[in-house]
N, C-alpha and C positions, 0 to 999 in steps of 0.2 A: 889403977893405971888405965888410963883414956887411947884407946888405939886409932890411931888416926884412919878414917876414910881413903881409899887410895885412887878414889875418884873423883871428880868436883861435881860431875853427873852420869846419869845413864846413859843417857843420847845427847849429842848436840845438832841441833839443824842449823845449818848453816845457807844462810838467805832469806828475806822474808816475803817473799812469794806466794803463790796459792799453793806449790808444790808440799812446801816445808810449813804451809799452815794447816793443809788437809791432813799431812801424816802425825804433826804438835797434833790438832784437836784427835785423832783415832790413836793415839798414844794415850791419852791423856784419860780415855775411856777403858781402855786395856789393862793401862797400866798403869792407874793412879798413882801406886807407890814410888814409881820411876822419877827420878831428878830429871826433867827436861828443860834445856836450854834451849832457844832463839837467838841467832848471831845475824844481825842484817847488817851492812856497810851504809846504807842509805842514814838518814835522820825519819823516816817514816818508810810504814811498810806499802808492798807492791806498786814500789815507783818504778819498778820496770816490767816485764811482759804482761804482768797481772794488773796494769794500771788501764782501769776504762778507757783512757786514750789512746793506748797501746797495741791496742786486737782490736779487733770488730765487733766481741761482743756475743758473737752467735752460738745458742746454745748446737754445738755441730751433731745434728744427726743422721745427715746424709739423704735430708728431704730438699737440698737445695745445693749442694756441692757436686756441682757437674765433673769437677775434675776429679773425684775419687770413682768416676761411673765410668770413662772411657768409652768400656765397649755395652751400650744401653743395654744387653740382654744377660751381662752380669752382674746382678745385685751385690756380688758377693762383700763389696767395700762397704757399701748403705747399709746393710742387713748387722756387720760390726762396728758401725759406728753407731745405731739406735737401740744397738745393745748396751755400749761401753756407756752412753751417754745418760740410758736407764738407770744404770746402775750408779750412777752419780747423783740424777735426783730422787731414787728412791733413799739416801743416804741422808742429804742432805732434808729432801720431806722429815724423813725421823729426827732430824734434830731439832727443827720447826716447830714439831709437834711434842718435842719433850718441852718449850722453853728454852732452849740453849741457843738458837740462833733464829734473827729477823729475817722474813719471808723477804724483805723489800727489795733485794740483790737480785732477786728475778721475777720476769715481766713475760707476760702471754706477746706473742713475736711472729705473725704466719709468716712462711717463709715461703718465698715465689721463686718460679726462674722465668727468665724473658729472656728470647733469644731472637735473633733478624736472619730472613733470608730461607730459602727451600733446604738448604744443606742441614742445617741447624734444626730446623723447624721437624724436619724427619727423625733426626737424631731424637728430640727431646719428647717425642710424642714416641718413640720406639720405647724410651726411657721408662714413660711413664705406663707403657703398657706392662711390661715387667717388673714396677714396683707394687704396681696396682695388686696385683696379685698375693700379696704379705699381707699379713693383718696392720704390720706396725705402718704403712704407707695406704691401707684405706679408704683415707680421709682425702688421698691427695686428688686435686681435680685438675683437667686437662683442658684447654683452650686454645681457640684460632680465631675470635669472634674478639673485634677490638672492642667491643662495648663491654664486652664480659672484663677484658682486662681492666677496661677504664672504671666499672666497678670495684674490681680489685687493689687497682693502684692506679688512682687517678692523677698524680702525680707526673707514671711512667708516660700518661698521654696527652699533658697537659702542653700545650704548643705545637703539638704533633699533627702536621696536616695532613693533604689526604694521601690514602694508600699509598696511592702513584706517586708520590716524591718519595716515601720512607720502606716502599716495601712491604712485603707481608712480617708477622710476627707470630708467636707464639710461647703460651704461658702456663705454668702451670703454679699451684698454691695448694699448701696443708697448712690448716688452721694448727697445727696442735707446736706449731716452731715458737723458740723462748727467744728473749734477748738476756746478757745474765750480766750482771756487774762486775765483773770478776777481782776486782778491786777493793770495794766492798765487802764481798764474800770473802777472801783473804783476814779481813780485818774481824770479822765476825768468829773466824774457826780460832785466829788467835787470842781470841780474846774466853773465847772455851779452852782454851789450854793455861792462857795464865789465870783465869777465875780455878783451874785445879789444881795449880801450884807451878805451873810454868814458869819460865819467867824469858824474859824478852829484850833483847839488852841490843840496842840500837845505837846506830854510830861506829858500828863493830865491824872491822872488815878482818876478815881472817886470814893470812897472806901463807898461812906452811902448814902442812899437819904433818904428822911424826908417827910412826907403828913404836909402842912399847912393851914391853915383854906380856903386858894381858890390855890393851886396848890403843887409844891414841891420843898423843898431843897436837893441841890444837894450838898454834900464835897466831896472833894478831896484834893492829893497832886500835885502839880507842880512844873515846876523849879525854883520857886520862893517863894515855900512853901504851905501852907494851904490854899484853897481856897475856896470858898460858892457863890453858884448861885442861884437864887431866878427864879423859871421856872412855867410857865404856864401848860405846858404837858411835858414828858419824855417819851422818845423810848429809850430801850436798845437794843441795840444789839451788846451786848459785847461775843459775842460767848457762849464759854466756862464759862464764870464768866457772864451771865447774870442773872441763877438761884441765884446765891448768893447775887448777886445784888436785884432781886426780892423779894428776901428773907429779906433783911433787909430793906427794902421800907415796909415790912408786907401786899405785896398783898396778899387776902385771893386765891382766883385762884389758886395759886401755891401752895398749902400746902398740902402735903404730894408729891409731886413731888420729884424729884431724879435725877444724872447724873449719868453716867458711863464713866471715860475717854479709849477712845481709840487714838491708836497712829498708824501709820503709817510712811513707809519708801520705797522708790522705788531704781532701777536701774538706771541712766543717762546716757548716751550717747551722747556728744556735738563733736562730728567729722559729720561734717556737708557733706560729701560723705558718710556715713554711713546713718545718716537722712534723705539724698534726695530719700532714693533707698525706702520710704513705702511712698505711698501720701497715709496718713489715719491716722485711729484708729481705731484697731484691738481689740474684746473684744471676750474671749470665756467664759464656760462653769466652774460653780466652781466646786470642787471634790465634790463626795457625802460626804453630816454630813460638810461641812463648812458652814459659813454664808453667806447673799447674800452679803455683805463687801468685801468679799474675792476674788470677779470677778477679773480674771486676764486681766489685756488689756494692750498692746503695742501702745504707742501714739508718733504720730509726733509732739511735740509742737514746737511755731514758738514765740520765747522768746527774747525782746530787741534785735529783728533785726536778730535772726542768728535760726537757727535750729538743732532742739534738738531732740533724742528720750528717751519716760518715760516709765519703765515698771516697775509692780506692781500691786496691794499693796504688803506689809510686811506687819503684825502686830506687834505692839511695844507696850510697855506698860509703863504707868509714871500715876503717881497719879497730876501729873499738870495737867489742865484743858485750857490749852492755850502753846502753842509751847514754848512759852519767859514765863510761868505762875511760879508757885511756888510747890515745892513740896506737902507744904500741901493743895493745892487750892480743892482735891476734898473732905478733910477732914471735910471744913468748911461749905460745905454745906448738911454735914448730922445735921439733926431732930431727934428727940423722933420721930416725927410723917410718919417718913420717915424711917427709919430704917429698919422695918419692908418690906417696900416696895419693896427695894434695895435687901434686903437675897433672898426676893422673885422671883424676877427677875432675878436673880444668879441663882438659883436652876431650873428655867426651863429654863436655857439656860445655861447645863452645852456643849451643843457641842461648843457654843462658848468659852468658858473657853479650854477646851481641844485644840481649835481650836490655841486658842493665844499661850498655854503651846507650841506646834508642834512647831509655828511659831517662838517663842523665842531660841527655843533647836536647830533650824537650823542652820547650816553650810554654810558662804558664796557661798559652792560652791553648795550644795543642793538648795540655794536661784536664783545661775545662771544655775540650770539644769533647773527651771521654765520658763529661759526666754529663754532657750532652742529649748522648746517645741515650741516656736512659731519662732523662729529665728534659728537654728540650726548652721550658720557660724557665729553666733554672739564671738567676740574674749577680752574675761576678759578682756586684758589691756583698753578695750577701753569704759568698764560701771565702775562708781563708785555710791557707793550707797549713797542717801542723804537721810539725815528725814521731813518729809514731814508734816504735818498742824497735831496739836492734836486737835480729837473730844470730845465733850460734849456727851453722848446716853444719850437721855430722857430716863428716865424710868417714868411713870404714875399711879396712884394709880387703881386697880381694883376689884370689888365689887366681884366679884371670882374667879378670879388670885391672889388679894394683890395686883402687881405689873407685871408689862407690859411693857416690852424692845419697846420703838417703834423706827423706822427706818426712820420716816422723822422728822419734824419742826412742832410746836405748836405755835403760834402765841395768847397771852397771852395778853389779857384788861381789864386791871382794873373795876369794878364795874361801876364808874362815868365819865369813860374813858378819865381818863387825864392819864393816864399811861399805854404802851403795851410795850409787850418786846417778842423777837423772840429765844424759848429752842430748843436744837436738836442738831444733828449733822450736818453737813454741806446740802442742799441742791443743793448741785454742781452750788450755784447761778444762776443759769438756771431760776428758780422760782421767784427769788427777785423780778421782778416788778408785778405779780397776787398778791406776799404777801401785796407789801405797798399799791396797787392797792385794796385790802382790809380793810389797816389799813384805810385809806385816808375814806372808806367806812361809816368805823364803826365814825371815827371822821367829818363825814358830810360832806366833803370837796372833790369837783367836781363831785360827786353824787347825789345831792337832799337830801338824807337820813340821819336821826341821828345815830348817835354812836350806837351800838349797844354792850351792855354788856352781861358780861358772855359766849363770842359767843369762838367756836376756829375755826382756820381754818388750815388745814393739808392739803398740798399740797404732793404731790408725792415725796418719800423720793430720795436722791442721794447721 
């Protein structure tokens, strides 16, 4: 007598992102024996936050992110993000180095900041005297001397006449910043989970999961119609639609939770004599009253083989919860018990509201006076703007807020821990392997330790 399986696999990842490719390939090392499945909605993977068009690209160490520094004399946000961000490419170095995955996903990348004006100019040299001090900041060097900069990003001064029209300036630059494909990478960690027996099934969008007496069902639609998976544990990490998802699984953890979607759009630049003239990524200083969202930065990314420059953000707005999503995607995940949350979080964050109103009312050429500022002979015919990854914003329930806009990722487990799922807006996947390097934690696996419930963990936002 043949006794039937009572499962179809051990895990199912749900989404095909860098989240749910990092944790497939660290599964698939763990845990050979394991059935693991891949459920994407898309027809190919990291067509949303994880698509090089979609993010900036920056490997985020906090050798150029002026908004996680605030107040210049606290390291203390830079110091865990060139930690979180080590620990990602010391992971990935080892897989390089076994043969399991191509180095070409990332690119040596110095990362500068340029900032205008006495006010800023103090800030960022206060900045940099306080990082100086760490081993892991160094390298970085500090400037007020325009020729020095124009060594550095000849780019930032090309048009740029004299002092006296533009102002003083100041810059500083670490050689040791990346730019990373994250797209690419996505596609490479997948591809080490189904060369160990993974498998990967695309086209698949999963619309309900189910609690069963020992683990969960999972439906969806495919190209082949309705389908039902009988799963040991689930990860989501469906971006934008993971709350919803969560939500109808009825984990308690998430309740009274909330999104907000945010959208984005940048400037491109694919004349590759144009791109060669910035080796970087240029981040300066947001206006006063924007959000730290709003950082402008000018990036060289280096995309299927050719070179590109990206500047931005825009803000954009759409009630979809996913680039390719649905209009009504953020509708469905409003609650009675959330509701309240949502107005909340709206109301103490009318400068972002105001922020997006500006941003919408602009004028393409108001949009290319921005990239102006840092490029001055920069020449219209040769940026066109694209739209770029929509964000999920957590919002969280709070005992005297109501509700609380947070800026990074929640990392969400179920009670009994056969279910986590990853809320928030993007962490510039910079983070993705301390996160699954957690999950892995909490569900026992390459740590000694048990699962550990109720627990979150919030990594440095991006």
């Amino acid at each position: 007598m043949v006794t039937q399986h009572p499962f179809d696999a051990d895990v199912v990842l749900i989404g095909g992102g860098i989240m749910s490719a990092t944790l497939g390939a660290m599964l698939a090392q763990e845990r050979p024996e394991w059935r693991i499945l891949l459920l994407e909605r898309a027809d190919a993977l990291a067509t949303e936050s994880s698509g090089p068009w979609n993010n900036a690209g920056t490997g985020h160490t906090g050798f150029c992110e002026l908004n996680y520094m605030p107040d210049p004399t606290d390291a203390t946000k830079p110091l865990a993000m060139v930690e979180q961000f080590g620990r990602s490419r010391a992971w990935w170095d080892g897989l390089v180095a076994a043969g399991l995955l191509d180095g070409g996903f990332l690119h040596p990348s110095p990362h500068l900041d340029v900032v205008f004006g006495e006010r800023d100019m103090t800030y960022l040299r206060r900045r940099y005297e306080t990082l100086h001090t760490h081993p892991e900041f160094a390298a970085m060097e500090y400037t007020e001397n325009p020729e020095t900069i124009r060594e550095w990003a000849p780019l930032v001064m090309e048009g740029r006449g004299p002092e006296s029209m533009w102002g003083r300036m100041a810059a500083t630059r670490h050689p040791g910043g990346t730019d990373v494909d994250f797209g690419a990478l996505t596609r490479g960690l997948t591809t080490i989970l189904a060369d160990a027996g993974g498998e990967v099934r695309l086209g698949h969008e999963v619309t309900r999961l189910r609690r069963t007496f020992a683990g969960w069902t999972v439906r969806g639609r495919g190209p082949d119609g309705r389908f039902t998976i009988r799963a040991r544990r689930v990860f989501v990490g469906a971006g934008g639609k993971a709350l919803r998802l969560l939500q109808s699984a009825r984990v308690p953890e998430v309740r009274g939770y909330a999104v907000l979607p945010v959208g984005a759009a940048f400037l491109r630049c694919s004349d590759p004599d144009v791109a060669r003239r910035l080796d970087g990524k240029v981040y300066g200083q947001a206006d006063i009253g924007a959000p730290p969202m709003s950082v402008p930065h000018l990036d060289r990314r280096y995309v299927d083989g050719a070179d590109h420059l990206l500047f931005g953000p825009y803000a954009t707005f759409s009630t979809k919860l996913l680039k390719r999503g649905r209009l009504t995607d953020f509708f469905t995940t409003l609650r009675p018990g959330n509701l309240h949350v949502v107005a909340a979080a709206a109301l103490q964050n009318l400068g972002l509201v105001k922020y997006l109103v500006t941003q919408l009312a602009a004028s393409r050429r108001a949009k290319f006076a921005q990239l102006q500022r840092f490029y001055p002979a920069a020449d219209p015919a040769q940026w066109e703007l694209v739209a770029a990854g929509q964000r999920a914003q957590l919002v969280t329930p709070d005992r005297r807020r109501i509700g609380v806009l947070q800026q990074g990722t929640e990392l969400v487990t179920g009670a009994d821990g056969t279910i986590a799922g990853l809320l928030g807006a993007s962490p510039g996947a910079s983070t993705a392997v301390p996160i699954m390097q957690e999950l892995l934690a909490r569900w026992g696996i390459g740590s000694g330790v048990e699962p550990q419930a109720n627990s979150e963990f919030r990594p440095i936002a991006h």
